[in-house]
C-alpha positions as CSV (number, residue, x, y, z in Angstrom):
1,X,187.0,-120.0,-86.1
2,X,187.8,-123.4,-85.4
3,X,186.8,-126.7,-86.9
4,X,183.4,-128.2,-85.8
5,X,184.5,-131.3,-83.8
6,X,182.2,-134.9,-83.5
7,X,181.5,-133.7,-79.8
8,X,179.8,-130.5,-80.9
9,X,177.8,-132.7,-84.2
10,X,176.4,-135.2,-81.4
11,X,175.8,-132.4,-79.2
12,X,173.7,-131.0,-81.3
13,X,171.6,-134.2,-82.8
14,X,171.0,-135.2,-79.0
15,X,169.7,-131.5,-79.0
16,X,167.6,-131.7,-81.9
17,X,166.3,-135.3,-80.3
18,X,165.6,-134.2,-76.9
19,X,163.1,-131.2,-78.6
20,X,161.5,-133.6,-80.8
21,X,160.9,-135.9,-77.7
22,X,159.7,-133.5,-75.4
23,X,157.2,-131.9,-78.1
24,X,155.8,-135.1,-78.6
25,X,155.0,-135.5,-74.7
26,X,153.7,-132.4,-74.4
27,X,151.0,-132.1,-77.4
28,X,150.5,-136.0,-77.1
29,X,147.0,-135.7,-78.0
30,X,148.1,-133.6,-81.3
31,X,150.5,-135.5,-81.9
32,X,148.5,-139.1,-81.9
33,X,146.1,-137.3,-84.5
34,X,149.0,-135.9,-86.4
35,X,150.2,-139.5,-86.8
36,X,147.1,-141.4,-87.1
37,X,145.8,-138.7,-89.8
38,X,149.2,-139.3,-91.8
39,X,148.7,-142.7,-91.6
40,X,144.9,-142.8,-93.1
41,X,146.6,-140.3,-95.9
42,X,149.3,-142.8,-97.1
43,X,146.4,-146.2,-96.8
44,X,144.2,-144.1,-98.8
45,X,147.1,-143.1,-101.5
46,X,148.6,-146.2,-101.8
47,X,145.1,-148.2,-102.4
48,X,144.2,-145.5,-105.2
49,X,147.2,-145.9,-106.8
50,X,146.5,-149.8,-107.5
């Protein structure tokens, strides 16, 4: 087996990129919810703490 070269590490980020990217275009709708629920969650958090 032979080393893991930069080529094959970028390779694979671009990889894990491109799948983020295209599950976020395809569930748009979910993910917009996903995001904006998230977003209420840490507003909430961080104002309780104070």
């Amino acid at each position: 087996m032979g080393k893991i070269t930069k080529r094959e590490i970028i390779a694979f980020l671009l990889g894990i990129f491109a799948l983020f990217l295209f599950e976020s275009i395809y569930d748009w709708e979910g993910t917009k919810k996903v995001v904006r629920q998230g977003y209420r969650d840490g507003y909430n958090s961080v104002r309780m703490d104070n």
